[in-house]
Structure formats: structure tokens, C-alpha cells
C-alpha positions as CSV (number, residue, x, y, z in Angstrom):
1,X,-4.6,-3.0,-15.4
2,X,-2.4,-1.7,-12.7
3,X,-1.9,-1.1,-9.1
4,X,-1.8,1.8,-8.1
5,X,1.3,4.2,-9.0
6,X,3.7,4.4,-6.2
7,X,2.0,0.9,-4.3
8,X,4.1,-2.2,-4.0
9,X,2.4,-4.7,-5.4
10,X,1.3,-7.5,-1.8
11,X,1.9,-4.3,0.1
12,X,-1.2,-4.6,1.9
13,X,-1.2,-8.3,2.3
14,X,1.8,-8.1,3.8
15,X,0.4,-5.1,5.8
16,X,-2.4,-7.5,6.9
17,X,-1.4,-11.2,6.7
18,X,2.6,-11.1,7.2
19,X,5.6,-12.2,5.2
20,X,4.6,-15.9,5.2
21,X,1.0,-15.6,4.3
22,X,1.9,-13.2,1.3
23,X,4.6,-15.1,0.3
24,X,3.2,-18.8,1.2
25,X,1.9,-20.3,-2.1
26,X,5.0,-18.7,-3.8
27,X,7.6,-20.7,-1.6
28,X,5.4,-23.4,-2.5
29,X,6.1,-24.0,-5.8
30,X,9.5,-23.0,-5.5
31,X,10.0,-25.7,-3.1
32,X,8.5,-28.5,-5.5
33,X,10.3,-26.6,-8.7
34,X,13.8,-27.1,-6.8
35,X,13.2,-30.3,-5.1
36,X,12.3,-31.5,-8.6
37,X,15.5,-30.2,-10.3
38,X,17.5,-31.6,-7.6
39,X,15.7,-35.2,-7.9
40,X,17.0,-34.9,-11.3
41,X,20.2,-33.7,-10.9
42,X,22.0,-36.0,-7.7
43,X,22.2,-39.3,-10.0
44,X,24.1,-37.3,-12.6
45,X,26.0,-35.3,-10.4
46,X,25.8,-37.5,-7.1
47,X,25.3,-40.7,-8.1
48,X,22.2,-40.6,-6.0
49,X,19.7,-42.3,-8.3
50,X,16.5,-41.4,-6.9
51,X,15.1,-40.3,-10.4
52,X,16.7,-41.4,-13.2
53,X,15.9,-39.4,-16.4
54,X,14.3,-35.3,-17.5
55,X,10.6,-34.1,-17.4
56,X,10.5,-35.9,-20.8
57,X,10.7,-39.3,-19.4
58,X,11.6,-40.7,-16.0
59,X,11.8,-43.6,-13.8
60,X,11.4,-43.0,-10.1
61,X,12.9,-45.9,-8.1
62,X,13.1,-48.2,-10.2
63,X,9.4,-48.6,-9.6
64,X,7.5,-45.4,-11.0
65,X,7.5,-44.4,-15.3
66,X,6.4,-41.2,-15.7
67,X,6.2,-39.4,-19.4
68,X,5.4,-36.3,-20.7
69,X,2.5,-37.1,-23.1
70,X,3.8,-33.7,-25.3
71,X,6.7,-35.4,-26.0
72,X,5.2,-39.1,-26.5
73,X,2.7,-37.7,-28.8
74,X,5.5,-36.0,-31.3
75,X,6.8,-39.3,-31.2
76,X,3.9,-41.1,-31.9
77,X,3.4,-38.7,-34.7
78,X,7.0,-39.3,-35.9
79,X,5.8,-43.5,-36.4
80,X,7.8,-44.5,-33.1
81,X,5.7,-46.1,-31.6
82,X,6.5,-45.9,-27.1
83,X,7.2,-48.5,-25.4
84,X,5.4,-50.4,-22.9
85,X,6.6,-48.5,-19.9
86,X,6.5,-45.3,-21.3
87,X,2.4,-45.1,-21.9
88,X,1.9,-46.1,-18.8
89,X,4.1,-43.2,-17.9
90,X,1.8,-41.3,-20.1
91,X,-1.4,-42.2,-18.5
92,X,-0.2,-41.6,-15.0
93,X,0.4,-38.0,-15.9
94,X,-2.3,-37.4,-18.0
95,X,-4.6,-38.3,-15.1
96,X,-2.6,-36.4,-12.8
97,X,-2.8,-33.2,-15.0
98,X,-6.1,-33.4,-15.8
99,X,-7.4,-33.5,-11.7
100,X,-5.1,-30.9,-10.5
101,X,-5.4,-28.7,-13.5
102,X,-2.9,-29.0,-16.7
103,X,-0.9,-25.9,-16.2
104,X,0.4,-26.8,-12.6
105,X,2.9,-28.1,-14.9
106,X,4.1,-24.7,-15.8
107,X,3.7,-22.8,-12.3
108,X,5.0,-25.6,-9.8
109,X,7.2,-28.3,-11.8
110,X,8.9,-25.9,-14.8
111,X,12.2,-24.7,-14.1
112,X,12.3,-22.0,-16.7
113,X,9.1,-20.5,-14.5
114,X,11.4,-19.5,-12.1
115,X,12.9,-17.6,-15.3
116,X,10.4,-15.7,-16.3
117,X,8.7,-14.9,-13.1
118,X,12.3,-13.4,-12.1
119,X,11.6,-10.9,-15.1
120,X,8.7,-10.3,-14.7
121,X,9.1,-9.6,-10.9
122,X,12.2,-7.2,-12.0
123,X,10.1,-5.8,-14.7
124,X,7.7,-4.7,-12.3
125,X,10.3,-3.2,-9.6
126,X,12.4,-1.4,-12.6
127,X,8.9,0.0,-13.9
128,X,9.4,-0.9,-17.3
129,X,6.2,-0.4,-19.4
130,X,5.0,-1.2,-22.6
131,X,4.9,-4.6,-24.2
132,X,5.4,-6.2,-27.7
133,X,2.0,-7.4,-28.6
134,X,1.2,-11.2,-29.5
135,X,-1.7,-13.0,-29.3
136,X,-2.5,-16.1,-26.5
137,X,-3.5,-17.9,-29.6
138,X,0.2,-17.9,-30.6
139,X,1.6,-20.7,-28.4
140,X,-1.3,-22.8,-29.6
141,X,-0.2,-22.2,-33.3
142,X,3.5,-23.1,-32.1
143,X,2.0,-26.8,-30.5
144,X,0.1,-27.1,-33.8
145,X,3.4,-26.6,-35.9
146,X,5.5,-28.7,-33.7
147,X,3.2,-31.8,-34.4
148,X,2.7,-31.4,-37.5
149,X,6.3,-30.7,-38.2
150,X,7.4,-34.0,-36.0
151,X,5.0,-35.8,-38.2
152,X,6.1,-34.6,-41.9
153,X,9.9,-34.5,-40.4
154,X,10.4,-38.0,-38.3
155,X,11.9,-35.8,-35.6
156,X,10.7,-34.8,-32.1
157,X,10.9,-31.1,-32.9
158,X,10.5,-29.6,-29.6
159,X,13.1,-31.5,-28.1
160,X,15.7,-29.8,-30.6
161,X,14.6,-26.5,-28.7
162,X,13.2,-27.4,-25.5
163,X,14.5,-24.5,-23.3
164,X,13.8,-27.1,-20.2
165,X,15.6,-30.1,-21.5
166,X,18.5,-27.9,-22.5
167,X,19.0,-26.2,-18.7
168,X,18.6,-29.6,-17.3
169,X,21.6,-30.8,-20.0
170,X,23.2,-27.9,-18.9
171,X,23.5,-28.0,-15.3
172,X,24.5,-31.9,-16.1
173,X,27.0,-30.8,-18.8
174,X,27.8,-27.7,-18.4
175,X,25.6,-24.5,-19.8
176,X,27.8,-23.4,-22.9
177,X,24.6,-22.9,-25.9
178,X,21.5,-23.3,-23.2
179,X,22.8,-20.3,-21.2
180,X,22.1,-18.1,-24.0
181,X,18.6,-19.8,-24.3
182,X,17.6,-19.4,-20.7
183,X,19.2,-15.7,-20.8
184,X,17.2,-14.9,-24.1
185,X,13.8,-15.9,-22.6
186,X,14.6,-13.8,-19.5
187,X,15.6,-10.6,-21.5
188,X,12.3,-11.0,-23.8
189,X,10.5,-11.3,-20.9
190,X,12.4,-8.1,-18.9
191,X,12.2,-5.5,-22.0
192,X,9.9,-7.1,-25.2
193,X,6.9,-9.0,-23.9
194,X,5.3,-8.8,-20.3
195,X,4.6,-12.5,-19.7
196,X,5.7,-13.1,-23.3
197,X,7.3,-16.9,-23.2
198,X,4.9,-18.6,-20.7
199,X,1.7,-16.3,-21.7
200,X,2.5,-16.4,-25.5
201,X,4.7,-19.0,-27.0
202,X,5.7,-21.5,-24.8
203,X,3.3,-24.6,-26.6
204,X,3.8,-26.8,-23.3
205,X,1.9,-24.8,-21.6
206,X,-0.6,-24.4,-24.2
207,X,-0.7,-28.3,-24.2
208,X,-1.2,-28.9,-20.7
209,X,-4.1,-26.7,-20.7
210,X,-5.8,-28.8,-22.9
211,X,-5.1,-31.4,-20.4
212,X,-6.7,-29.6,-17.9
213,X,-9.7,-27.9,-19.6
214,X,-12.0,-29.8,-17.4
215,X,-9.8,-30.4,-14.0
216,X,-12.2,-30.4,-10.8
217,X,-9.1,-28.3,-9.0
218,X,-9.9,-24.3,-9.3
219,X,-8.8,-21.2,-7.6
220,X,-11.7,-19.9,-6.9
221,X,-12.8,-16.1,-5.2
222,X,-15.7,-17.0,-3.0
223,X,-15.4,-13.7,-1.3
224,X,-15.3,-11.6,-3.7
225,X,-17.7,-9.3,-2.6
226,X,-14.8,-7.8,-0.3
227,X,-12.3,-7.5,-3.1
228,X,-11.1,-3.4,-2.8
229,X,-10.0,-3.0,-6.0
230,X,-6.1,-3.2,-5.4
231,X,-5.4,-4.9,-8.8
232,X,-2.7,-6.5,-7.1
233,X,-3.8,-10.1,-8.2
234,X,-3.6,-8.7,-11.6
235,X,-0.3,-8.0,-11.7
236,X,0.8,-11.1,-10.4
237,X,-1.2,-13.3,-11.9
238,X,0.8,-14.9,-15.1
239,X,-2.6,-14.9,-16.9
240,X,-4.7,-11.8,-15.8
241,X,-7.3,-12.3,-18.4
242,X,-8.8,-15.5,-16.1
243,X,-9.5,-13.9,-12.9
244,X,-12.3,-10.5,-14.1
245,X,-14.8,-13.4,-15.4
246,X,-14.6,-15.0,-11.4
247,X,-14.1,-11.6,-9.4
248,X,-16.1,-9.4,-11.4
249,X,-19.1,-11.7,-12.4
250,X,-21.8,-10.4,-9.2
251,X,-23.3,-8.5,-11.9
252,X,-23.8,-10.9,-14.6
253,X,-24.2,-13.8,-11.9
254,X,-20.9,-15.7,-12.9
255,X,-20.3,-18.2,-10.1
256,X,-16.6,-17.0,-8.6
257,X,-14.9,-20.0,-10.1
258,X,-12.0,-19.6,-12.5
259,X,-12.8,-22.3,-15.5
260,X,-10.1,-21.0,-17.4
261,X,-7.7,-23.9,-18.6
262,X,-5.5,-21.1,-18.3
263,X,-5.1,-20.7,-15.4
264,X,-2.1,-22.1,-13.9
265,X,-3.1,-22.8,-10.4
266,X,0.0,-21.0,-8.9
267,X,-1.5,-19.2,-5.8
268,X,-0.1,-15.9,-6.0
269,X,-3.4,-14.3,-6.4
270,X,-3.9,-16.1,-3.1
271,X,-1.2,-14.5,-1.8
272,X,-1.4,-10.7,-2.5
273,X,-5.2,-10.0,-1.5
274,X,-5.1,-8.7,1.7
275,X,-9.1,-9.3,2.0
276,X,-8.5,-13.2,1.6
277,X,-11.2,-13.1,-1.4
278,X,-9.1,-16.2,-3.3
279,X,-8.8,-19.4,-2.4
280,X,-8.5,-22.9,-4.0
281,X,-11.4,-25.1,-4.4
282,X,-13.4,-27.3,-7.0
283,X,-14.7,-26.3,-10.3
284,X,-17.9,-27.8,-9.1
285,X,-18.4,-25.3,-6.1
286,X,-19.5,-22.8,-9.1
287,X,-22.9,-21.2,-7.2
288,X,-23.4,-17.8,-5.9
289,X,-22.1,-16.7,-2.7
290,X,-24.6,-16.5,0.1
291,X,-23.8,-13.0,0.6
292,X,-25.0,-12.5,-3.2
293,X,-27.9,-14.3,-2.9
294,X,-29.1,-12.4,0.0
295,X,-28.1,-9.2,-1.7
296,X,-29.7,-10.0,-4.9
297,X,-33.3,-10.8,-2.7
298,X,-33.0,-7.9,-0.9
299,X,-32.5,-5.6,-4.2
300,X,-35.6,-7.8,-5.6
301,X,-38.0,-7.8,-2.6
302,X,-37.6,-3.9,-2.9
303,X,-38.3,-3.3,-6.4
């Protein structure tokens, strides 16, 4: 699905919103991805230590544990058993996953999203088409074969690989090895697979949505009924598949939620439609728009 040839993609929402409107949700998440990197980065580099540790484990202020259950449970599975502190680093994000939505993870905390949404971005503005093909079931056979390989190994796999741990080591260190990482993903992205690391292989993300199968926090398109068919929050939406089932289900009488773990909750969709059909909400806020209803009486009262 594409916009329409010769359209820039948010050219009508910025046509009809203006720059910070179109651009809001986006600056956003960049604004929590940096202000998380740096957090990280100005005890190693600054001796500022506000956070001491990586996304795989840290300790805020000497006062708040927080650990990525990925990474505790490939070392669970390797018969190390975590500490004290670290599951109730564990539980604190699990429960924050699982109410804001899993895959938040991906769109407002990852570092290497800022990657990959670069390519694709400059994939979009070069006009590059034509993909590599690879299913979404993909990163879920990656998780799989990361436990079960920390579990018959005794090592955290991931970690060995972990694009995210490797850029953080590297801004620390010095790039040298994880340069080449980051630049792979990025020209994989740009010319082999639209979407490809995050949509397709990237098991984190896969994991997290497990996490947040069920989270209560939704983008939802409550007024859909205006949508104009600009396909614009197709193309910038890092998981297109999620959003026909909510914008296109007036027919079938789908509510205008998107349930899809998915979904990463980034906003841009938000963002780009200039009719202001998205919005977030809550998963539970599932029933047919007024507007619907009415319509659907009126169409039955007639027959």
C-alpha cells in the first residue's frame, strides 16, 4: 500500500495541522530515546551517575532496579539464577510493559529505532522499491532459538549480538566492531528489507509484544469514518498490517481499536492524518462509533 505517486507522505497534515502537530508524537519518542541514552551515558562519560548500568540492567539513584526480563529469562535458562534486586527489576518492567503496551519498548526507549526509522525514512525519499521477503513469524523463531540456545549453551546468547548493548559499549568505548553492526542494520533496512530488522528479526521486539498482548493502552481510530484514503499512515507506520483491521472494520463491525501486540504505540499514524481519525486510547473503548451506529440504523430502518 502506497501514497499516492508524487505525494509526500504528512503532506496534508502538515497542510492542515502544522509542523508541530505532524511532527509531535515523533519528537516525542525521540526526546525519551535520547534523554535515555544520555542518562546512560553521563556516569561513564561524565561521571554524572544518575543511571548506573544498559537497558539490560540498571540502577536509577541508587534507589530504582530495573531489568530487562529478555535478558533475565536467558539467564534463568542458563541455571543463574538473578539476584534479589534484579527480579524486582524484572517485575517493575514487566508491569510497566504490559499497561502501556510491550513494544513501546522498541518505538520510544530503543536506540537502534532511531536507526532504522532513518532508513526507512531515506528509503522512502530515495524511492527505493522492492523488498526481500521474510515472514513476521521470523523474529519469533529468532526469540525461540535464543532461549533455547542460552539454555543448551550456559550463555546469554543475545547479549553476544545485541545491536543495543553494543552501540551503548560503543559510544562508552569507542565504536570500532559495533559501527559496522549499527551500519549493517541501517543498509538492510535502506536497500534489502523495508522494515526488515524491527518488523522481521529483531526477537526483542517480538518478546515485548508478548508482554503486551493484553496492555489496556491502544492507538485507537475512533473517527475513522473521515479517513480519505491517503495511505499515509501506512507508510509510516512500522507495522502496517495492524491498522486495516481498526480503520477498515465499519463493514465487518470491528470496534476501531488496534489489539495488535504489534503495534508499537509510536504515534506517527497520529501524526500524518490530516482528518485526526487516530488517537490513543484504551483497548477497552472497543464499541462502534456513534456516527456508525446511527449510520447502520438508518441503512436498517430503510430496508
Amino acid at each position: 500500500m502506497n501514497a499516492p505517486a508524487g505525494k509526500r507522505v504528512g503532506a496534508d497534515a502538515l497542510a492542515e495541522k502544522g509542523w508541530f502537530a505532524t511532527y509531535k508524537w515523533l519528537l516525542l519518542r525521540r526526546c525519551s530515546q535520547f534523554a535515555i541514552l544520555a542518562l546512560f551515558l553521563l556516569g561513564p562519560l561524565y561521571g554524572v551517575w544518575v543511571v548506573k548500568g544498559n537497558l539490560a540492567y540498571s540502577y536509577t539513584l541508587g534507589v530504582l532496579p530495573l531489568t530487562d526480563p529478555y535478558v533475565a529469562l536467558q539467564s534463568l535458562l542458563t541455571g543463574h539464577v538473578p539476584e534479589k534486586l534484579g527480579l524486582i527489576g524484572v517485575a517493575i518492567v514487566l508491569l510497566f510493559y504490559f499497561l502501556v503496551g510491550g513494544r513501546v519498548y522498541c518505538s520510544w526507549v530503543c536506540p537502534v529505532n532511531v536507526v532504522t526509522d532513518t532508513a526507512g525514512w531515506l528509503r522512502r525519499r530515495l524511492g527505493i522499491k522492492g523488498s526481500a521477503h521474510l515472514s513476521r513469524e521470523t523474529r519469533y523463531w529468532v526469540l525461540a532459538m535464543t532461549l533455547v540456545g542460552s539454555a543448551v549453551t550456559g550463555v546469554v546468547l543475545w547479549e553476544l549480538i545485541n545491536p543495543v548493548s553494543m552501540l551503548h559499549r560503543g559510544l562508552i568505548f569507542g565504536m570500532g566492531f559495533a559501527w559496522a553492526i549499527v551500519l549493517t542494520i541501517f543498509l538492510f533496512d535502506l536497500f534489502v528489507m523495508s522494515r526488515g530488522w524491527c518488523g522481521r528479526l529483531c526477537p526483542v521486539g517480538a518478546f515485548y509484544g508478548l508482554i503486551g498482548r493484553w496492555s489496556p493502552v491502544r492507538v485507537s481510530a475512533p473517527a475513522r469514518s473521515a479517513c480519505n484514503d491517503c495511505m499515509d499512515c501506512f507508510e509510516v507506520c512500522p507495522e502496517p498490517q495492524v491498522i486495516r483491521p481498526a480503520l477498515k472494520g465499519a463493514a465487518t463491525g470491528t470496534g476501531p481499536v488496534i489489539l495488535s501486540s504489534a503495534c508499537t504505540n509510536c504515534g506517527r499514524c497520529i501524526d500524518v492524518c490530516s482528518k485526526d481519525v487516530f488517537r490513543f486510547g484504551m483497548r477497552f473503548s472497543n464499541a462502534l462509533p456513534t456516527s456508525e451506529v446511527a449510520a447502520a440504523s438508518a441503512a436498517s430502518s430503510k430496508s
